[in-house]
C-alpha positions as CSV (number, residue, x, y, z in Angstrom):
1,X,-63.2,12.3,-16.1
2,X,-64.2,8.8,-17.2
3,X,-61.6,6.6,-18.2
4,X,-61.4,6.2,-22.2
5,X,-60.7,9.9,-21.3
6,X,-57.5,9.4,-19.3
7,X,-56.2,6.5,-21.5
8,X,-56.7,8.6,-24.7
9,X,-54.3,11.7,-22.8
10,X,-51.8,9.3,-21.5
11,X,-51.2,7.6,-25.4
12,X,-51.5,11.1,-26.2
13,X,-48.3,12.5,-24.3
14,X,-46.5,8.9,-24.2
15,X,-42.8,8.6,-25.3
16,X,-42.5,5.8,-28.0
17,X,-39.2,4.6,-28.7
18,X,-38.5,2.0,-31.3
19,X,-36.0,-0.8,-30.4
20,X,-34.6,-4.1,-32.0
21,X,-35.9,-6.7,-31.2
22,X,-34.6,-9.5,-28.7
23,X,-33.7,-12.9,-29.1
24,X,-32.9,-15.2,-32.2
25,X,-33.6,-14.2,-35.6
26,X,-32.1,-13.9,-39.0
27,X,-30.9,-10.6,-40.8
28,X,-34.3,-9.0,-39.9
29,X,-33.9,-9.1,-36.0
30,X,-30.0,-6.9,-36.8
31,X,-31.1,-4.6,-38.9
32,X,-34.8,-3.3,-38.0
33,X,-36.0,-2.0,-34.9
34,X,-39.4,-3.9,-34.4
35,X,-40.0,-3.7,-31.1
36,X,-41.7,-0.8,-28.9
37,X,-41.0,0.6,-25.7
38,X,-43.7,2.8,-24.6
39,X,-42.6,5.0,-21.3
40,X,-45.1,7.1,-19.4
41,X,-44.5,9.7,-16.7
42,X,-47.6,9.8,-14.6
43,X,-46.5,13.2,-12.9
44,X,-45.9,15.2,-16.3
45,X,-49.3,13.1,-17.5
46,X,-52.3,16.4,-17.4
47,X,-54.5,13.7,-15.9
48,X,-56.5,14.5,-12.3
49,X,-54.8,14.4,-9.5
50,X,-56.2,11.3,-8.3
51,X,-55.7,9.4,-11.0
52,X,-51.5,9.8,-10.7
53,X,-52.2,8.8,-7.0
54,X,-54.5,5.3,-8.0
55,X,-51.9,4.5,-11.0
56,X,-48.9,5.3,-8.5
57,X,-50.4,3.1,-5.4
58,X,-51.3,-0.1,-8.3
59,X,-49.1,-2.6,-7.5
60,X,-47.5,-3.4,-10.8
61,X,-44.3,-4.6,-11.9
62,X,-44.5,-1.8,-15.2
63,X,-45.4,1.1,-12.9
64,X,-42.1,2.7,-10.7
65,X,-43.0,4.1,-7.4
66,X,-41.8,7.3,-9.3
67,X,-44.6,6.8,-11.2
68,X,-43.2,5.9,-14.7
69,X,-44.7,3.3,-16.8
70,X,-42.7,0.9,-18.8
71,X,-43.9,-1.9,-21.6
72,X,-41.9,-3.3,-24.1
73,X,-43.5,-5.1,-27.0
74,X,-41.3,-7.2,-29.2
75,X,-43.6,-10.4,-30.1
76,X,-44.7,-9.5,-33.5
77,X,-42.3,-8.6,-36.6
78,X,-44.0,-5.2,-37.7
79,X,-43.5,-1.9,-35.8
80,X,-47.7,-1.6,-36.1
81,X,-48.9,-4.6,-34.0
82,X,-45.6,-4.4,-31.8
83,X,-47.4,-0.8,-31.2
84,X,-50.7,-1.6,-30.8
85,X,-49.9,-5.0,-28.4
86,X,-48.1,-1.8,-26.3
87,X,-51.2,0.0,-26.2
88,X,-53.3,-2.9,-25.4
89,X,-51.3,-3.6,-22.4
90,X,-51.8,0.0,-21.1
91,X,-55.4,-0.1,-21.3
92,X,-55.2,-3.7,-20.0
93,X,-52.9,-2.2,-17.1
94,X,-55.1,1.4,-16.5
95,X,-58.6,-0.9,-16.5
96,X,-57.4,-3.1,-13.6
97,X,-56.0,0.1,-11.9
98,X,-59.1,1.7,-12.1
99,X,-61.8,-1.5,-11.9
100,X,-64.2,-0.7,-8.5
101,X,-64.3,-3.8,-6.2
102,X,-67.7,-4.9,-5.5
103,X,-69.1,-4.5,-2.2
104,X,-69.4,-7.7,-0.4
105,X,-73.2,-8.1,0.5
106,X,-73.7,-10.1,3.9
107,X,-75.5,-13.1,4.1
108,X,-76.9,-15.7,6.5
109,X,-76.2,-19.6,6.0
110,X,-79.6,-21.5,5.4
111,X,-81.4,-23.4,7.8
112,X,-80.7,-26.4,5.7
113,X,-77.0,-25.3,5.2
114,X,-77.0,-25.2,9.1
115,X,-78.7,-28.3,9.6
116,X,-75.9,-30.2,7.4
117,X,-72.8,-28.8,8.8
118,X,-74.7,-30.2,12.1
119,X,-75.0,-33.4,10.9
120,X,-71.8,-33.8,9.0
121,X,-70.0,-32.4,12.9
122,X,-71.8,-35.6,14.7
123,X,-70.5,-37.8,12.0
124,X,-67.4,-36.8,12.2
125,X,-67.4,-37.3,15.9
126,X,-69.0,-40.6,15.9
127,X,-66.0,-41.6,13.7
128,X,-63.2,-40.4,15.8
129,X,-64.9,-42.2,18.8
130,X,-64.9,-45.1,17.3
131,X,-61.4,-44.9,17.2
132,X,-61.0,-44.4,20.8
133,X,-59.7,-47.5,22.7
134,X,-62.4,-47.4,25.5
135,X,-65.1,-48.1,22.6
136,X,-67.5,-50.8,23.6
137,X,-67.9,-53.3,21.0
């Protein structure tokens, strides 16, 4: 199951709640509810198995270790972009969850690399002698 998969069943069975709208504002900000809060249960989610297990062990302040996911939205003044700045965010969220860390490939420092971390080590010596009081002038 690919992932475009798994974010189009968790939009799918998410709970959408419409709420005003904090902070300053005029009439609009009283009397509409702008804002979106988008609330996901990863267990009653019919996504694989471990998929719940990766999006439960991401280390993310909107994920419980219950495994329910939480985003409010409340920057924009229309229910739409509030809604799809929501969705965003999830597929932000679920892409780093599921992003594969590249495997580190070893490698060996250069001869010339090697050669210079030499050289810069005697200088550095050479200074911090000079420093010494038994230095012959």
């Amino acid at each position: 199951m690919n992932l475009n998969r798994i974010i189009t069943e968790l939009l799918n069975q998410a709970n959408i709640k419409f709420i005003r709208s904090p902070g300053p504002g005029g009439q609009n900000v009283n009397k509409v509810s702008t804002g979106v809060h988008l609330r996901i249960d990863i267990n009653e989610v019919s996504i694989p198995e471990y998929a719940k297990i990766k999006i439960r062990n991401f280390n993310d302040s909107h994920i419980t270790e219950n495994g329910l996911i939480n985003i409010k939205s409340h920057s924009f003044r229309t229910q739409e972009k509030n809604k799809t700045e929501a969705f965003r965010r999830l597929r932000n969220l679920l892409n780093k969850a599921f992003a594969k860390k590249k495997k580190r490939l070893k490698t060996k420092p250069t001869l010339a690399a090697k050669r210079r971390r030499l050289e810069n080590k005697h200088k550095r010596s050479e200074i911090k002698k000079t420093r010494s009081k038994n230095f012959p002038d």
